[in-house]
PDB file as gemmi writes it, atoms N, CA and C in Angstrom:
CRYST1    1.000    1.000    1.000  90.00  90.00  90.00 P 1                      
ATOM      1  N   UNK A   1       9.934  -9.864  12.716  1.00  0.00           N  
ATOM      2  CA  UNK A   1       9.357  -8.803  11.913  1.00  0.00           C  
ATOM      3  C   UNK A   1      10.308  -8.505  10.758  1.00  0.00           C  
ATOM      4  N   UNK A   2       9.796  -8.127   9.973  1.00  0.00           N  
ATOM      5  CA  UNK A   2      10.483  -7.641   8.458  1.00  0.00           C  
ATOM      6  C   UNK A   2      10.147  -6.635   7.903  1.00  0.00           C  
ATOM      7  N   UNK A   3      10.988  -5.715   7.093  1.00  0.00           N  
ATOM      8  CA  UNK A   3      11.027  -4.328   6.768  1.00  0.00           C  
ATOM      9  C   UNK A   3      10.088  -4.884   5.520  1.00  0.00           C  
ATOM     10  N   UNK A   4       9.180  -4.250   5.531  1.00  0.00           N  
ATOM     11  CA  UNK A   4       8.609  -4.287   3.919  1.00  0.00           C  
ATOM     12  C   UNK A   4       8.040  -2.693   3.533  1.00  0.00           C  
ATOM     13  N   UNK A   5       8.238  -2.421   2.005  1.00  0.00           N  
ATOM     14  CA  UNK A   5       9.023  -1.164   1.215  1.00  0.00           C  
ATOM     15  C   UNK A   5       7.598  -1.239   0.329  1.00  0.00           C  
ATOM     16  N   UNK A   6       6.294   0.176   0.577  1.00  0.00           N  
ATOM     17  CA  UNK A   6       5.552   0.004  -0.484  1.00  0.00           C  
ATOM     18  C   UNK A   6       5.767   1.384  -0.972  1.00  0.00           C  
ATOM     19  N   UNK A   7       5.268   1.101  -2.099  1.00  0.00           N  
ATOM     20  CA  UNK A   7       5.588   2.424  -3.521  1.00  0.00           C  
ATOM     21  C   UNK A   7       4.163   2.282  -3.924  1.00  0.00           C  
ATOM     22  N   UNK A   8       4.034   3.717  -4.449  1.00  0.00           N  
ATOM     23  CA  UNK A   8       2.955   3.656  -5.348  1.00  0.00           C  
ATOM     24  C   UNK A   8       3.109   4.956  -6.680  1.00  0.00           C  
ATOM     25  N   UNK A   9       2.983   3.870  -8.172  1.00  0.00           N  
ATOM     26  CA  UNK A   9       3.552   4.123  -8.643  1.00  0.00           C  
ATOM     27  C   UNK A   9       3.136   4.500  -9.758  1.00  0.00           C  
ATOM     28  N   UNK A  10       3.145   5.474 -10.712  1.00  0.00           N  
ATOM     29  CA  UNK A  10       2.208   6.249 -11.529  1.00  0.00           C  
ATOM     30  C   UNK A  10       2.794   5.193 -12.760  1.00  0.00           C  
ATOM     31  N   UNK A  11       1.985   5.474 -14.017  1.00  0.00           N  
ATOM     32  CA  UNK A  11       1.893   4.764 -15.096  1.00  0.00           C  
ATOM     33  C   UNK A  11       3.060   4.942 -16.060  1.00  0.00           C  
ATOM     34  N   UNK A  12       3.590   6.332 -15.704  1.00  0.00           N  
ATOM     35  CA  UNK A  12       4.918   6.768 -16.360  1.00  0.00           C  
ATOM     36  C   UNK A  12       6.157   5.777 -15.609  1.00  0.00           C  
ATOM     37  N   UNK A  13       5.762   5.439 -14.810  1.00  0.00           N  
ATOM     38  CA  UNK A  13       6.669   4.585 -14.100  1.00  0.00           C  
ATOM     39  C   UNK A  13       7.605   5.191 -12.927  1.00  0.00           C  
ATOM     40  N   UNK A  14       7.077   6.539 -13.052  1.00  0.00           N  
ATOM     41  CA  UNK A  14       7.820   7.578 -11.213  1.00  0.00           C  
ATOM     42  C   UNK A  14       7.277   6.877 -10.528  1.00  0.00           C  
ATOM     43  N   UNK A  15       7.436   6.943  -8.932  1.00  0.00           N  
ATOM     44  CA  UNK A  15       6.645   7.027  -7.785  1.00  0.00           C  
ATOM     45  C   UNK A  15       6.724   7.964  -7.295  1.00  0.00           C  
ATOM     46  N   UNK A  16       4.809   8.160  -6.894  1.00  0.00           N  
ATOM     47  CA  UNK A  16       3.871   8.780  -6.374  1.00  0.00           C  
ATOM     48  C   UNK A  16       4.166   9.381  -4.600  1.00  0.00           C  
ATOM     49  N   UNK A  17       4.659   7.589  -3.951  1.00  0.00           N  
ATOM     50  CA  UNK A  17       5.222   7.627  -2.582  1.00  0.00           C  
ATOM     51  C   UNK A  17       5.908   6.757  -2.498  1.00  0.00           C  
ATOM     52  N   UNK A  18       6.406   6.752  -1.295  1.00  0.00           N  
ATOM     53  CA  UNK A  18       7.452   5.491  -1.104  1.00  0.00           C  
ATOM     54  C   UNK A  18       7.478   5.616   0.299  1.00  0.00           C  
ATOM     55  N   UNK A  19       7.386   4.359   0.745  1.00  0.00           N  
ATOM     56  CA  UNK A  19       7.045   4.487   2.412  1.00  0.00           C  
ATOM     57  C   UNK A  19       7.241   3.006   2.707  1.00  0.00           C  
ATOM     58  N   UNK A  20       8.066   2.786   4.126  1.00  0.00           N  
ATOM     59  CA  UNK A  20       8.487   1.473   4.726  1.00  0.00           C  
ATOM     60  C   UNK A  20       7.750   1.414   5.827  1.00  0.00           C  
ATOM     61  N   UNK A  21       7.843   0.062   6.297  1.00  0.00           N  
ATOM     62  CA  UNK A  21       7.562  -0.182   7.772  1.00  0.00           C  
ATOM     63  C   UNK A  21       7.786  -1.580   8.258  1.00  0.00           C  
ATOM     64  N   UNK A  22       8.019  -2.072   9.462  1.00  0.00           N  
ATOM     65  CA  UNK A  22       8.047  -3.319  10.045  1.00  0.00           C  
ATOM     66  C   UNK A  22       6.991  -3.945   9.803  1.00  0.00           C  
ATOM     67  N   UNK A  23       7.016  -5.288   9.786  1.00  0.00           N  
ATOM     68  CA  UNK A  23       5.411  -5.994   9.854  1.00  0.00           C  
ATOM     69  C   UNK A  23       5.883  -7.098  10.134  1.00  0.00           C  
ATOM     70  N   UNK A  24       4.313  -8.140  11.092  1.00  0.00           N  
ATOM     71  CA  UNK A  24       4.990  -9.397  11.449  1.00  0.00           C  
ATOM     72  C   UNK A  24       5.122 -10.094   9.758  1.00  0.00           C  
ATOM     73  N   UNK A  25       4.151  -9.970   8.973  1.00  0.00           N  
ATOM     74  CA  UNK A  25       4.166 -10.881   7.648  1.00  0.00           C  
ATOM     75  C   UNK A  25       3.168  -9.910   6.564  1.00  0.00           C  
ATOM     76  N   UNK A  26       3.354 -10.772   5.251  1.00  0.00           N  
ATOM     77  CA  UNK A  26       2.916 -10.030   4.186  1.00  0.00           C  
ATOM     78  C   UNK A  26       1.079  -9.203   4.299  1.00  0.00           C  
ATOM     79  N   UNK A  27       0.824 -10.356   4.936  1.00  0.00           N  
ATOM     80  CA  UNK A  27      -0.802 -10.273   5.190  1.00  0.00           C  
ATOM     81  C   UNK A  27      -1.082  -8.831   5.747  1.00  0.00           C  
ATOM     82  N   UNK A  28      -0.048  -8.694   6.951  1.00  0.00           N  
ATOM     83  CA  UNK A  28      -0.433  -7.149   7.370  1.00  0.00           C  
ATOM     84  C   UNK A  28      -0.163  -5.513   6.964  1.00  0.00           C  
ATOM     85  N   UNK A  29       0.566  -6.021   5.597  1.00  0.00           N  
ATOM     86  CA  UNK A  29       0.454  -4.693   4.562  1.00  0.00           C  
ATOM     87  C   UNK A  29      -0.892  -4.792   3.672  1.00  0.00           C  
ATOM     88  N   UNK A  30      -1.710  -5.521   4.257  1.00  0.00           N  
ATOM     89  CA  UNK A  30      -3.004  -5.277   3.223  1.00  0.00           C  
ATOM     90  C   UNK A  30      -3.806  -3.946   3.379  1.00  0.00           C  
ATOM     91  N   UNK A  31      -3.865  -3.691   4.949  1.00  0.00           N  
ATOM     92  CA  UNK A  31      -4.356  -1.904   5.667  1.00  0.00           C  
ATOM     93  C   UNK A  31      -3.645  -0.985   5.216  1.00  0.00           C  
ATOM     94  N   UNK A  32      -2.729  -1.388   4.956  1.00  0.00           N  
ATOM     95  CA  UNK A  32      -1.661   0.185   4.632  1.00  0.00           C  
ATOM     96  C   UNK A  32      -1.865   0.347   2.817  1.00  0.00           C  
ATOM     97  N   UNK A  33      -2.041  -0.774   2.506  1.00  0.00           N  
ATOM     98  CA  UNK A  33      -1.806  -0.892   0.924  1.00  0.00           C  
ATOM     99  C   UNK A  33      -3.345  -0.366   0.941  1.00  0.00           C  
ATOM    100  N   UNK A  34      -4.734  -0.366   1.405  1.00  0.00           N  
ATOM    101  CA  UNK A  34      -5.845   0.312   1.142  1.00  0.00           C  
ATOM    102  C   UNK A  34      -5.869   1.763   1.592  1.00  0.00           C  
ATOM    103  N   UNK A  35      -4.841   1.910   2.719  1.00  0.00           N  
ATOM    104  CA  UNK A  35      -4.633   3.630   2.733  1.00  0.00           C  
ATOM    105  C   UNK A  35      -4.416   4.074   1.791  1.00  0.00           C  
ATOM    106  N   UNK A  36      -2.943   3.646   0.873  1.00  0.00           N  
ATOM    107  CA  UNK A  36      -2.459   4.468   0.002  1.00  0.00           C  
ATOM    108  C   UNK A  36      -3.257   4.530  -0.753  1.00  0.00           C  
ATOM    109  N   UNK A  37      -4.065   2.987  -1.589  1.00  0.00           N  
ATOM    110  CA  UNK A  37      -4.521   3.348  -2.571  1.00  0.00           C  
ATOM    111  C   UNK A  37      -6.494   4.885  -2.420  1.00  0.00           C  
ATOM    112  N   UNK A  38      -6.397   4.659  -1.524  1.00  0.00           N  
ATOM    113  CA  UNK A  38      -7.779   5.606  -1.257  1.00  0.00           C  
ATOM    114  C   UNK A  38      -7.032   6.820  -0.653  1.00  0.00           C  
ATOM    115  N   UNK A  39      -6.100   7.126  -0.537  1.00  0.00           N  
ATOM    116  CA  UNK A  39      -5.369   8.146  -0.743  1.00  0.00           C  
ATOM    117  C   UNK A  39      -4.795   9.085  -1.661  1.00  0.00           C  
ATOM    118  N   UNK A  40      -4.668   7.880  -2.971  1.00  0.00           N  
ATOM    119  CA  UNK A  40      -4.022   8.707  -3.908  1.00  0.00           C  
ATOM    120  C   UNK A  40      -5.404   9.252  -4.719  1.00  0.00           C  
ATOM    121  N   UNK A  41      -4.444  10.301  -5.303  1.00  0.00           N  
ATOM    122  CA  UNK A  41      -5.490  10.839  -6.044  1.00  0.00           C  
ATOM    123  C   UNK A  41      -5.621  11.198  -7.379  1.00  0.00           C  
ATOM    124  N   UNK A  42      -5.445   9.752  -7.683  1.00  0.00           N  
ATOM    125  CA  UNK A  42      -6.078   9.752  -9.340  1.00  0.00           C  
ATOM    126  C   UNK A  42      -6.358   7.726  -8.830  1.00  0.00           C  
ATOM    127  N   UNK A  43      -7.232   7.081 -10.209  1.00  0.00           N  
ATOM    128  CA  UNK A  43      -7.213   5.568 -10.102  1.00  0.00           C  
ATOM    129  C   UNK A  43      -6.087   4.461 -11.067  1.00  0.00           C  
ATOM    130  N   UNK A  44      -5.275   5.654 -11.746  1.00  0.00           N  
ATOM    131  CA  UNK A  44      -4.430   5.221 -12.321  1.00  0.00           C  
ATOM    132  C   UNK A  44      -3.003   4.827 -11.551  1.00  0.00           C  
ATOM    133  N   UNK A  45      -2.294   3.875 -11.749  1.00  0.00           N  
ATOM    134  CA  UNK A  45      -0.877   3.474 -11.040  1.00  0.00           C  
ATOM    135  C   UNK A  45      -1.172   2.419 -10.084  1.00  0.00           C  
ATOM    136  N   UNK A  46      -0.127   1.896  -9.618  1.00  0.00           N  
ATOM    137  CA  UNK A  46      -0.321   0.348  -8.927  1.00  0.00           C  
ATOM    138  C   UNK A  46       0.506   0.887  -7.267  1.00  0.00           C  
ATOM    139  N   UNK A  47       0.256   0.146  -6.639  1.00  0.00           N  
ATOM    140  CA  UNK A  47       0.571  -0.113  -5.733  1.00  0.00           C  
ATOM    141  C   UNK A  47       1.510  -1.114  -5.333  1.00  0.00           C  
ATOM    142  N   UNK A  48       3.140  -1.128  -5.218  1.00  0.00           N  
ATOM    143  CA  UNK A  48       4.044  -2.319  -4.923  1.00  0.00           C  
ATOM    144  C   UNK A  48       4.360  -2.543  -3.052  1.00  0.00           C  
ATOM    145  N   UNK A  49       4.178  -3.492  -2.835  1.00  0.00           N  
ATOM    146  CA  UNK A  49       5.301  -4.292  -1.637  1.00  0.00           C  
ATOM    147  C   UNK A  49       5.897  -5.257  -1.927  1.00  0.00           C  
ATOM    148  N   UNK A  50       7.507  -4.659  -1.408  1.00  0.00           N  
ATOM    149  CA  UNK A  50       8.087  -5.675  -1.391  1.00  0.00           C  
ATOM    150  C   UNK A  50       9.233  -6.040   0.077  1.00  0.00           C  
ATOM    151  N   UNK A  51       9.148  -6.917   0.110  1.00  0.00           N  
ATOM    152  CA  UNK A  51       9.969  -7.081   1.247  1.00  0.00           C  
ATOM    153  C   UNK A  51      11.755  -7.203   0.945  1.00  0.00           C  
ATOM    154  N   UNK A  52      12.530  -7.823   2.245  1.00  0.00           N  
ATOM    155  CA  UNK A  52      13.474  -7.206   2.296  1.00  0.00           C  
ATOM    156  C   UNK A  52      14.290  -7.638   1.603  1.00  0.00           C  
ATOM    157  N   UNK A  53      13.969  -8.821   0.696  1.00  0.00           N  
ATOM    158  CA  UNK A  53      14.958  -9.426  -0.340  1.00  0.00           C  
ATOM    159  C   UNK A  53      14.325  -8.543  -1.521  1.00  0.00           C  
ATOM    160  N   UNK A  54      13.880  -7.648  -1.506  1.00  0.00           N  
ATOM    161  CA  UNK A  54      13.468  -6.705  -2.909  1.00  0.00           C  
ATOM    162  C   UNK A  54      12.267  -7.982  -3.740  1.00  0.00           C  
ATOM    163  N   UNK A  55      11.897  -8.739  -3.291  1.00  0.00           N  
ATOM    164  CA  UNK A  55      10.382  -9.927  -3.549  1.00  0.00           C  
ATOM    165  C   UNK A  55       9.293  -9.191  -3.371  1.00  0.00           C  
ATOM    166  N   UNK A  56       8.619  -8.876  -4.256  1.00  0.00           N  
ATOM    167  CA  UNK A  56       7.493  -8.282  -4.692  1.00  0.00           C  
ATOM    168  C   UNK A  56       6.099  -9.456  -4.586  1.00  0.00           C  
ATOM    169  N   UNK A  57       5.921  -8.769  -3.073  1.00  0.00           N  
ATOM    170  CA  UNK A  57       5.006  -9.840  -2.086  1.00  0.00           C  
ATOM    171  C   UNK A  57       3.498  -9.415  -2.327  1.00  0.00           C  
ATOM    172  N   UNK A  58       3.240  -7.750  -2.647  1.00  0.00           N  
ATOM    173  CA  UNK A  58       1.671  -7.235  -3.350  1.00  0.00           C  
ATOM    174  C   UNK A  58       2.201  -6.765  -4.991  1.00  0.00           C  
ATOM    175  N   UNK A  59       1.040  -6.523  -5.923  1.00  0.00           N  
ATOM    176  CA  UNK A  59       1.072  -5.733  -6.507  1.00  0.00           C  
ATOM    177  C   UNK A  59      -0.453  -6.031  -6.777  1.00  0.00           C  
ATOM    178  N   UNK A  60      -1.123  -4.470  -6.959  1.00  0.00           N  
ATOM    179  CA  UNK A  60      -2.424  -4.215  -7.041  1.00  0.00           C  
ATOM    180  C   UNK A  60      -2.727  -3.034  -8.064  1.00  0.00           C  
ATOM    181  N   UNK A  61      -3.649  -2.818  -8.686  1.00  0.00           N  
ATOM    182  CA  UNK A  61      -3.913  -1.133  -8.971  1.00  0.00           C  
ATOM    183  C   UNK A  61      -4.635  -0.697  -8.152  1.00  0.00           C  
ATOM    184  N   UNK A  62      -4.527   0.827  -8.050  1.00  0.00           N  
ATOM    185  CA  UNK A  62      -5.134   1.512  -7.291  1.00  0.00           C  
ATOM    186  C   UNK A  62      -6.671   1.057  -7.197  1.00  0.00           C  
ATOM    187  N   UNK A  63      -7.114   1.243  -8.351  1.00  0.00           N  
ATOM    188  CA  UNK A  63      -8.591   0.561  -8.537  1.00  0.00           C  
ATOM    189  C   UNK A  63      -9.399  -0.423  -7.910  1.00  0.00           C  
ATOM    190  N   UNK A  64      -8.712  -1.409  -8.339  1.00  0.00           N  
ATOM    191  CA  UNK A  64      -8.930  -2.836  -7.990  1.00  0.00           C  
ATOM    192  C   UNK A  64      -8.505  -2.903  -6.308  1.00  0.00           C  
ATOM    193  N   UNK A  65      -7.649  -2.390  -5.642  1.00  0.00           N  
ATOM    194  CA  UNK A  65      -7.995  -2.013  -4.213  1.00  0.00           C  
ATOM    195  C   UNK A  65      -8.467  -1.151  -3.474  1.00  0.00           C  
ATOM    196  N   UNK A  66      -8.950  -0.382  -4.254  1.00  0.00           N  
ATOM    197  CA  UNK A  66     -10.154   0.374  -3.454  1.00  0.00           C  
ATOM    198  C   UNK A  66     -11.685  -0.453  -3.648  1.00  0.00           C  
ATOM    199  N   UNK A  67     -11.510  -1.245  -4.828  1.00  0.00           N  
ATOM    200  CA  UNK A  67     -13.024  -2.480  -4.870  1.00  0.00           C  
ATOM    201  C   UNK A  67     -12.984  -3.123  -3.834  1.00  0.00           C  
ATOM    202  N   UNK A  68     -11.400  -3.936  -3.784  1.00  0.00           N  
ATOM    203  CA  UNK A  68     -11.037  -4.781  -3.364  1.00  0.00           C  
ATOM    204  C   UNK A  68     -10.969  -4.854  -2.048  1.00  0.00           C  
ATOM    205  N   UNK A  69     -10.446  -3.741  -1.024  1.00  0.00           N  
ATOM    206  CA  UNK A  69     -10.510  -3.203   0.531  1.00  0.00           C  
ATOM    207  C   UNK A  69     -11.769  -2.362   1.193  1.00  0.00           C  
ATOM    208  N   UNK A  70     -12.176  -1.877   0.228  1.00  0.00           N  
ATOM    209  CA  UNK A  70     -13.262  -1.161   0.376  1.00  0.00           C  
ATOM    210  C   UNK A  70     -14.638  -1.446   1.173  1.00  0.00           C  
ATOM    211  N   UNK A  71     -14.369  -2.852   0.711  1.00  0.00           N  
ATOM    212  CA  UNK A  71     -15.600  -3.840   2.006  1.00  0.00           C  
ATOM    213  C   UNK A  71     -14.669  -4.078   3.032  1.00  0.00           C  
ATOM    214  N   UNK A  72     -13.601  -4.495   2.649  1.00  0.00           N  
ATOM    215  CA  UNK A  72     -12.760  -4.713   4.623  1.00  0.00           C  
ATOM    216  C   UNK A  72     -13.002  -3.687   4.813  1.00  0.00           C  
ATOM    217  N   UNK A  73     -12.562  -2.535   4.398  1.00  0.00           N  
ATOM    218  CA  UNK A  73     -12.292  -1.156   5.165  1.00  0.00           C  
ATOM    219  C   UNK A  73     -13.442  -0.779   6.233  1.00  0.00           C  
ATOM    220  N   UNK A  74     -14.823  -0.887   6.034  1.00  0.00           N  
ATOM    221  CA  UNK A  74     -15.578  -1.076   7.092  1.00  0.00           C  
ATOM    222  C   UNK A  74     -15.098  -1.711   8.232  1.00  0.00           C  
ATOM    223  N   UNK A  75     -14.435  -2.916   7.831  1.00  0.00           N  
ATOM    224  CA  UNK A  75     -14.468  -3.514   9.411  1.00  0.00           C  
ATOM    225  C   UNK A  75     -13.280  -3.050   9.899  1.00  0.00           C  
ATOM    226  N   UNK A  76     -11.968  -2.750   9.770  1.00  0.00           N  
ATOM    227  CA  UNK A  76     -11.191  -2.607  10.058  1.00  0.00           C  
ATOM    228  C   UNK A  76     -10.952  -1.308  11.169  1.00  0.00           C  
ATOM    229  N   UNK A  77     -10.140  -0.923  12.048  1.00  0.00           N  
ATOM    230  CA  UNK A  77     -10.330   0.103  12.920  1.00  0.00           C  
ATOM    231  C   UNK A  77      -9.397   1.111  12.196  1.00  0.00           C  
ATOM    232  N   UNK A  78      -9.667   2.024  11.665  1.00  0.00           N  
ATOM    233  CA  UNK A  78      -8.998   2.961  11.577  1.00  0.00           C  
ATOM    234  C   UNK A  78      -8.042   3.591  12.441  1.00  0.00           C  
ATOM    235  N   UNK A  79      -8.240   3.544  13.478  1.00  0.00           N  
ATOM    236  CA  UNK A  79      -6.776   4.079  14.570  1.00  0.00           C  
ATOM    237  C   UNK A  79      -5.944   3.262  14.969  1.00  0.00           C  
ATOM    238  N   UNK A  80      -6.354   1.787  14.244  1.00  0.00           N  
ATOM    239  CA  UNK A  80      -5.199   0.887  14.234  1.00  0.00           C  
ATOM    240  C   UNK A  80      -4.266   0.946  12.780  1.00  0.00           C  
ATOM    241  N   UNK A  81      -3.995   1.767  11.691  1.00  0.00           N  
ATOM    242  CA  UNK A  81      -3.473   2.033  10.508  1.00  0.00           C  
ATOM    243  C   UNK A  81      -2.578   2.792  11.088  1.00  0.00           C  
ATOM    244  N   UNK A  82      -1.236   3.068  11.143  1.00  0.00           N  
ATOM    245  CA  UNK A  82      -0.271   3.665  10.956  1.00  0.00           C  
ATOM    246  C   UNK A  82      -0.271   4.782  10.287  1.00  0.00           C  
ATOM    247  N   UNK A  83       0.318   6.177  10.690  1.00  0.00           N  
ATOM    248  CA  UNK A  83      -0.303   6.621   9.644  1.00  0.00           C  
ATOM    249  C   UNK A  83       1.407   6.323   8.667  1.00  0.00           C  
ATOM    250  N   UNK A  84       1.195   7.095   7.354  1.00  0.00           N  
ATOM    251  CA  UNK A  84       2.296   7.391   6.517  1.00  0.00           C  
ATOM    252  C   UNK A  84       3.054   8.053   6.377  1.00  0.00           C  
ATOM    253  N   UNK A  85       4.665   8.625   5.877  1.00  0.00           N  
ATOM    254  CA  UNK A  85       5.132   9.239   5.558  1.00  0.00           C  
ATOM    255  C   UNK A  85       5.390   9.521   4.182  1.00  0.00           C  
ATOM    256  N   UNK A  86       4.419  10.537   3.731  1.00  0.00           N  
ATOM    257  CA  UNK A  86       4.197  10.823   2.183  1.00  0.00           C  
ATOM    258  C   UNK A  86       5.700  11.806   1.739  1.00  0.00           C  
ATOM    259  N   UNK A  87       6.131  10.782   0.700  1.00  0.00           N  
ATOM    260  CA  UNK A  87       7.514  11.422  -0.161  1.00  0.00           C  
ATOM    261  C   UNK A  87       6.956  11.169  -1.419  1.00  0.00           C  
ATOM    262  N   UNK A  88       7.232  12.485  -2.177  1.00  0.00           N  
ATOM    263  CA  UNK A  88       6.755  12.464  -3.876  1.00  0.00           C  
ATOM    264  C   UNK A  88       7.835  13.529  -3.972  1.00  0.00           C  
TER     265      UNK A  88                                                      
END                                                                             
């Protein structure tokens, strides 16, 4: 498992949040990366993961993953998402 580090990050270039977690591989920050982005609340700013060499393994806009997850998100179980620890 590997620490991977997602941010989400307004257009001014602050971040919004910043929140870690273990994962077996990149694939399984795709659930967490559709939390944040249908979490935040505006459609502006991107969404980063990167893992533990600081390798920037997602980058998305908010937008484009809420299009983009928005059909997984049906299938997916919601009480299997982690929840977050929101820092702004």
């Amino acid at each position: 498992m590997k620490l991977y580090r997602f941010a989400l990050r307004r257009d001014d270039g602050s971040n919004a949040l910043e929140s870690a977690m273990s994962l077996v591989d990149p694939a399984a920050a795709w659930p967490v990366v559709g939390q944040i982005a249908n979490d935040a609340r505006a459609t502006e700013g991107r969404v980063f993961v990167t893992d533990e060499d600081e390798n920037v393994v997602i980058m998305i806009g908010v937008a484009s993953a809420r299009a983009l997850l928005g059909r997984a998100r049906k299938k997916l179980d919601s009480a299997s998402i982690p929840p977050l620890p929101i820092a702004v």
